[in-house]
Steps between C-alpha positions, in 0.01 A plus 500: 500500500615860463337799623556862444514742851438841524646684850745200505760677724226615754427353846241204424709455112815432655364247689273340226785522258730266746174238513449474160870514413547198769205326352634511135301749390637686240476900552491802278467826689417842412696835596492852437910531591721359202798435789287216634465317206639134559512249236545121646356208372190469742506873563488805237364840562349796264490826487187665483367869589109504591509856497592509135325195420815330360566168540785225400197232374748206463437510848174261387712244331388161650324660791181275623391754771600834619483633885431895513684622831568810383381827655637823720546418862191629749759560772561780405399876619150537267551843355326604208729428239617138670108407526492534093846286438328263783209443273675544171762279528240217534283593184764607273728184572145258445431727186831440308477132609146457347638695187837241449308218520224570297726648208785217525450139455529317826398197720416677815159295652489695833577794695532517873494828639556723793243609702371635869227465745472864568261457245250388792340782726660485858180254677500416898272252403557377119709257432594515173529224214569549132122531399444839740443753199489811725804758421675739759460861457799581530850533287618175504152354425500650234853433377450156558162504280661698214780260558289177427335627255786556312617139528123368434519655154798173397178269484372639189847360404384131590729539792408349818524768758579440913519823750670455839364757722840497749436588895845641682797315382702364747893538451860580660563655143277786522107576468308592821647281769783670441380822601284374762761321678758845515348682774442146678850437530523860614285457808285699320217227368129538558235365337290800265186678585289266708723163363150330417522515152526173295818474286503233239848403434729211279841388542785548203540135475117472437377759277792409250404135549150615438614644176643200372245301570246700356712440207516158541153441498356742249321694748203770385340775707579701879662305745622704843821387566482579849585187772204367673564684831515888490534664814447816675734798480556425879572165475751540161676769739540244811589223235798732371601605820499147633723348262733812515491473857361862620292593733213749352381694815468891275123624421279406184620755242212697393361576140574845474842447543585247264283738268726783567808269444390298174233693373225308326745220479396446849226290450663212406595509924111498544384276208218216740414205225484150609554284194414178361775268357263216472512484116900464459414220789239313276676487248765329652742783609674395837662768684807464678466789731134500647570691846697798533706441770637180301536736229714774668700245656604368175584899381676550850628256728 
């Protein structure tokens, strides 16, 4: 098999690159910087430029399915200008995919794509599978719709389509954990606003061996790729500061201040969705890191 990456050299595509790669997968990988070009027999990049809508289409050459990572990081301070690149860099990069494929000759069957759960309304109550159809008012709902939508338009190319809708990634390598876990070591931990809000979350190792078995099976539709315990702000906090081995004893940290620190971007702090991994489950996904104490162990002891 070989499959085509966008956002290879990101977080969650570093990871999925090594399990294919291990696997004997063969990869082709997509980048907008000609210096990280590699050519090896199981591994070749491309250059492309989604902003230009260029693209170097022997990247397609032998490709049976193509996983769309690509798309501008949401940790990072939401100004005007950022929100637009935030949103743009996920419909242009779908847009000059859709275009390459349906002007070149190719093999490609499926595409497996990117997606998030902040797509779901924050709920107390809900919790959410793949067939909720209500969309949050807010940015990222909406840059997660647009973002969709964009991918949904590869099945009037007879291509079977599959969405992951990803929950906080769990790594030592960066992503939110990372952040969380600074003022923790500090001394300086505390759970945010009241701590009861539900945060659905995946280890590394799982949501790129999610990928590749969504791959590996020809999957089709939304599935959350979330593990099947999230936890409450609170709890994540204790879990972190447990396996670091800090004590937590400062205040809650109120709203208003991570809103004067972040900005908007500080709603991802207060984001309360408990979701459903049931479907990746019936279909015979088995995830490796279920609780997230087991999980930050793994990361940190």
């Amino acid at each position: 098999m070989k499959v085509l990456i966008t956002g290879a050299t990101g977080l969650i595509g570093n990871e999925l690159v090594f399990l294919l790669l291990q696997n004997g997968v063969s990869v082709h990988y997509l980048t907008t910087s000609k210096k990280k070009i590699e050519n090896e027999l199981n591994y070749k990049g491309f250059y492309w430029n989604p902003e230009q809508g260029t693209i170097d289409e022997n990247c397609l050459k032998g490709v049976d399915a193509i996983i769309h990572l690509a798309g501008a990081t949401i940790s990072k301070r939401w100004t005007k200008s950022y929100k637009q690149e935030i949103i743009e860099s996920r419909l242009l990069s779908s847009a000059v995919l859709f275009k390459a494929l349906k002007n070149n000759p190719n093999q490609v069957k499926q595409i497996v794509s990117a997606s998030g759960t902040a797509i779901y309304p924050n709920s107390d109550k809900i919790i959410y599978d793949e067939n909720s159809i209500e969309i949050h008012n807010s940015f990222l709902g909406n840059v997660v719709f647009k973002w969709e939508e964009s991918v949904d338009k590869f099945k009037t190319l007879g291509l079977k389509v599959c969405k992951l809708r990803t929950g906080i990634v769990l790594s030592n390598k960066g992503g939110a954990i990372i952040e969380m876990a600074k003022p923790i070591k500090m001394g300086l931990g505390s759970p945010f606003g009241t701590g009861k809000q539900m945060q659905s979350w995946i280890h590394i190792h799982d949501i790129a061996a999610l990928y590749f078995f969504a791959i590996s099976n020809d999957l089709e539709g939304v599935y959350n790729a979330v593990a099947p315990n999230p936890v409450s702000n609170e709890k994540l906090t204790m879990a972190i500061a447990a396996v670091l081995k800090k004590s937590l004893f400062m205040p809650n940290v109120p709203k208003f201040m991570m809103n004067l620190l972040l900005g908007e971007m500080h709603e991802l702090l207060f984001e309360n969705r408990n979701i459903s991994s049931q479907k990746s489950i019936e279909k015979g996904f088995a995830f490796k890191y279920k609780i997230i104490e087991k999980a930050l162990k793994n990361l940190y002891a």
